[in-house]
Structure formats: structure tokens, C-alpha cells
C-alpha positions as CSV (number, residue, x, y, z in Angstrom):
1,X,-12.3,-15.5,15.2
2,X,-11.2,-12.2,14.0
3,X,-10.5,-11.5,10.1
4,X,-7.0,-10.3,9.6
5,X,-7.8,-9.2,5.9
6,X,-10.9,-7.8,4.0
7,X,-11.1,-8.5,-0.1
8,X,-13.8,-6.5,-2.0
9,X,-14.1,-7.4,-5.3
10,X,-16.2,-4.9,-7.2
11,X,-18.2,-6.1,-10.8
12,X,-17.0,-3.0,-12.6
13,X,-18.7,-2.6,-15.6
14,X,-22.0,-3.5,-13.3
15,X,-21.0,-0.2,-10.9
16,X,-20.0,1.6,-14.2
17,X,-23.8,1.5,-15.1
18,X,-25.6,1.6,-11.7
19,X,-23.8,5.2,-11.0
20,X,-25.7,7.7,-12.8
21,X,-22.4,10.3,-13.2
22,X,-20.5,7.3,-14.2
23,X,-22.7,5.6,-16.9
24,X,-23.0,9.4,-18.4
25,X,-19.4,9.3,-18.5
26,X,-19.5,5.8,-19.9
27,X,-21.9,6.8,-22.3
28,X,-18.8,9.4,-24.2
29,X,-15.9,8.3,-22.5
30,X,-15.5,4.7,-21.8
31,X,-11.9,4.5,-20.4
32,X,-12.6,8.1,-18.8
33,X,-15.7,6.2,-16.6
34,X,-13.6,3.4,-15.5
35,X,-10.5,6.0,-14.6
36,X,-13.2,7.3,-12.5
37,X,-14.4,4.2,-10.4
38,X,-10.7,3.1,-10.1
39,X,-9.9,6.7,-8.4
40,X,-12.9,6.2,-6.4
41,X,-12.1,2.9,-5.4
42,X,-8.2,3.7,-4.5
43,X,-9.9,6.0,-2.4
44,X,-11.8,3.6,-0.1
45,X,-9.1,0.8,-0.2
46,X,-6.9,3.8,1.1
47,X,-9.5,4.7,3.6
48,X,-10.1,1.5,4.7
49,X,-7.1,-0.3,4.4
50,X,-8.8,-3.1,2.5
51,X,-7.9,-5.1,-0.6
52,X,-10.0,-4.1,-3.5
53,X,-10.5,-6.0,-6.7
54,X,-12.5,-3.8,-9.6
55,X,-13.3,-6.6,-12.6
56,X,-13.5,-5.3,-15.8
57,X,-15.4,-7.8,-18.4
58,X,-12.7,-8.2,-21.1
59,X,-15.0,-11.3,-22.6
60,X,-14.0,-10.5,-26.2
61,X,-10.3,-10.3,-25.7
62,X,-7.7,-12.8,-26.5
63,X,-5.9,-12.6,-23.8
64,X,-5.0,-16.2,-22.6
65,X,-5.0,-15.2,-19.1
66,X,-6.0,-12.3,-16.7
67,X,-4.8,-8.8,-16.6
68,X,-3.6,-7.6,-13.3
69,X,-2.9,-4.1,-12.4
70,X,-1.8,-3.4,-8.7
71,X,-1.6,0.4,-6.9
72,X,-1.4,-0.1,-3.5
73,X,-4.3,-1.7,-2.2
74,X,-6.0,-1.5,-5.4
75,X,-6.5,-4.6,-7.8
76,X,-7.4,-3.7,-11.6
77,X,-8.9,-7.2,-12.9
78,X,-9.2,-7.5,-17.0
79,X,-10.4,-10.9,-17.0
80,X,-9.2,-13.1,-20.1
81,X,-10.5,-14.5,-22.7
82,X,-14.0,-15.9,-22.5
83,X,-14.0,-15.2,-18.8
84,X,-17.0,-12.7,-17.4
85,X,-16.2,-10.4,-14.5
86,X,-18.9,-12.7,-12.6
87,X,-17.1,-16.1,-13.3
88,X,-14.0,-14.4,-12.2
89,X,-15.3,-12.8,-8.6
90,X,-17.1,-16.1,-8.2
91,X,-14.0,-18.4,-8.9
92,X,-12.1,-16.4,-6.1
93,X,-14.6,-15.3,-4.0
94,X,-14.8,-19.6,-3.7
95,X,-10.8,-19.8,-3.1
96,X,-10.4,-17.6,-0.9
97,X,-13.5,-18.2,1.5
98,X,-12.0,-21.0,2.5
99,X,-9.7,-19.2,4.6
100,X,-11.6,-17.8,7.7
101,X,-9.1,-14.9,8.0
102,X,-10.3,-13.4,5.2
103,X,-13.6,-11.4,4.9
104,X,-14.7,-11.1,1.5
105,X,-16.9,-8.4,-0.1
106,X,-18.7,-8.3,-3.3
107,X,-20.6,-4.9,-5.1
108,X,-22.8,-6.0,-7.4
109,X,-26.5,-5.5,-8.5
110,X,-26.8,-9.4,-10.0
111,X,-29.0,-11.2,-7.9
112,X,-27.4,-14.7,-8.6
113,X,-24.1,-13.2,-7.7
114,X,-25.0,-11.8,-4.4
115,X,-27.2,-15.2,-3.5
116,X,-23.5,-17.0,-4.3
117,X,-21.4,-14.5,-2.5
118,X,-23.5,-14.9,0.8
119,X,-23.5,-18.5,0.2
120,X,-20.3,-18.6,0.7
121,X,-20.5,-16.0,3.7
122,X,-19.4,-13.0,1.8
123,X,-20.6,-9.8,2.4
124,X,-22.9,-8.2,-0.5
125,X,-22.7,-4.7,-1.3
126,X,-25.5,-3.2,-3.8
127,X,-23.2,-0.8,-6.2
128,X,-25.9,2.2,-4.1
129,X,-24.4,0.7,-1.1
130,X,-21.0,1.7,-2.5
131,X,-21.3,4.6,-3.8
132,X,-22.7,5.5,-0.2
133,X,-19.8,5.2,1.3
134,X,-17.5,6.4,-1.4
135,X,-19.7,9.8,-1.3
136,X,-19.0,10.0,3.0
137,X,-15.3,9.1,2.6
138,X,-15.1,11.8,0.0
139,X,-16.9,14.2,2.3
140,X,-14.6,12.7,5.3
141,X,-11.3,13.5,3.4
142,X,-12.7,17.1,2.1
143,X,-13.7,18.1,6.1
144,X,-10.2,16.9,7.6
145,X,-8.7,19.2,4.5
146,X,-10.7,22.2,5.1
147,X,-9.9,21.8,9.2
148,X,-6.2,21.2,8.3
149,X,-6.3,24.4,6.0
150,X,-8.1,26.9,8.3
151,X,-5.7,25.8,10.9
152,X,-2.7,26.6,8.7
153,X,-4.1,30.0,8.7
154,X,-4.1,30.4,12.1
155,X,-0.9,29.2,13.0
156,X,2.2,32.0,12.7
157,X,4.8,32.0,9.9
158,X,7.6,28.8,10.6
159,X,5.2,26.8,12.2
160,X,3.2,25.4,9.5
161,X,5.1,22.3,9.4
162,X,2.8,19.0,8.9
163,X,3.9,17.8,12.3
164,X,2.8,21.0,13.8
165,X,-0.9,20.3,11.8
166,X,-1.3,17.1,13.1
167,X,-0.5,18.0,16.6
168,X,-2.8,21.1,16.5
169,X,-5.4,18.7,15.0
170,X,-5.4,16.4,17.5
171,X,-5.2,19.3,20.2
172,X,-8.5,20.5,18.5
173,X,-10.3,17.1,18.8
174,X,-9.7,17.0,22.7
């Protein structure tokens, strides 16, 4: 059976400090670093049409129940009140696996995590895994720009309509 939906859930503060640009970040800016993983993670749910969940840890809060914030495809998880990012993936990751439609995802470096999330025949992704395939979308994104743009130059004055670029782009590709 096909999956008509892919979740990832991503243990935030465990990316946070895996990425080496984002833990420097983290180190002075703590709400600058997570900004950063959420624009990076908009960025692949955008790309690849999936759901994605980024947990944030709020252990010590006291909220009485989670935080969600929703952008599109993109899931901002505060968890609430002595509730860890891990007991919250692995709570869902558990609800939802029980639908085969779904194909679930989990980044994360915890070894006792990713032994759970393949348990439950999830798909583990090591935050380096991740930040593989952020860094090729980026580069993806960034090529199609640069191809769009140098064929802006090329086309004559009242043509440079977007409808215009994307025919001339998918002349180009043939």
C-alpha cells in the first residue's frame, strides 16, 4: 500500500546542537538558533510537501498542555509541562503508526529514540542526515533562481512575465 502522507517530527533542541552553525548560534542567541532550524525546516516541508513537526523541550514550563504553532506544512511543538520533546515524538510517533497511510519520520541522534521509531516502522533520520538534505534543497532552490534570473536577462522588455519564465524554463529543460 502506498502512503498518502509523510510526518517528520524533528527533536529540536537535539538538531539545535548536532549542527555546528546552529549550536554557535545557540550558544549567543537561543531564539535566533531555533528561528533558524524552523526556516530550514519550512524549507524542506515546502520542498517536499511533507508534514513537519520541530519539538522544542519546554520541560520547565507550566504550560498545562502543548504549544502548537502551524505555517503551512510546518508544526512548531513546545511541549508542556513535564513533557520532553522525546516523550512527545514518541507518544505520536505511537498514534499515528497505527495508520498505514501514514509514513512517519523521526531526526534525532538518541539512540533509544531511533530503536523506538523503527520499532514502530518509522523512518530514522540522524540530524547529519538532515542537514544533508536541507544543504541540497538549498542548493536546489539557489540553481533554479540563478537559471530563472539569467533567463530574465535574456528575454526582451514586456516579456518577463513569470508565465513567460516558466515556459522558457521548461523549454530549456527539453
Amino acid at each position: 500500500m502506498s502512503h498518502r502522507k509523510t510526518i517528520l517530527f524533528v527533536d529540536g533542541y537535539n538538531v539545535l546542537n548536532a549542527w555546528p552553525e546552529l549550536k554557535s548560534i545557540l550558544d549567543d542567541d537561543f531564539e535566533g538558533a531555533r528561528e533558524k532550524l524552523n526556516d530550514y525546516m519550512h524549507e524542506y516541508a515546502s520542498y517536499y510537501g511533507e508534514e513537519v513537526y520541530v519539538v522544542y523541550d519546554a520541560y520547565l514550563t507550566s504550560a498545562k498542555k502543548a504549544n502548537v504553532e502551524v505555517f503551512g506544512h510546518l508544526h512548531i511543538v513546545y511541549t508542556k509541562e513535564n513533557q520532553t520533546a522525546d516523550s512527545y515524538i514518541e507518544r505520536e510517533v505511537k498514534r499515528l503508526s497505527e495508520d498505514v497511510r501514514i509514513m512517519i519520520k523521526v531526526a534525532t541522534s538518541d539512540w533509544v529514540q531511533q530503536r523506538q521509531i523503527l520499532g514502530s516502522g518509522g523512518i530514522r533520520l540522524t540530524p547529519w542526515e538532515l542537514k544533508d538534505k536541507c544543504a541540497r534543497i538549498r542548493r536546489r532552490i539557489e540553481h533554479r533562481y540563478k537559471k530563472a534570473e539569467e533567463l530574465a536577462l535574456k528575454v526582451p522588455s514586456g516579456h518577463q512575465s513569470l508565465r513567460n519564465l516558466d515556459k522558457l524554463l521548461k523549454q530549456r529543460k527539453k
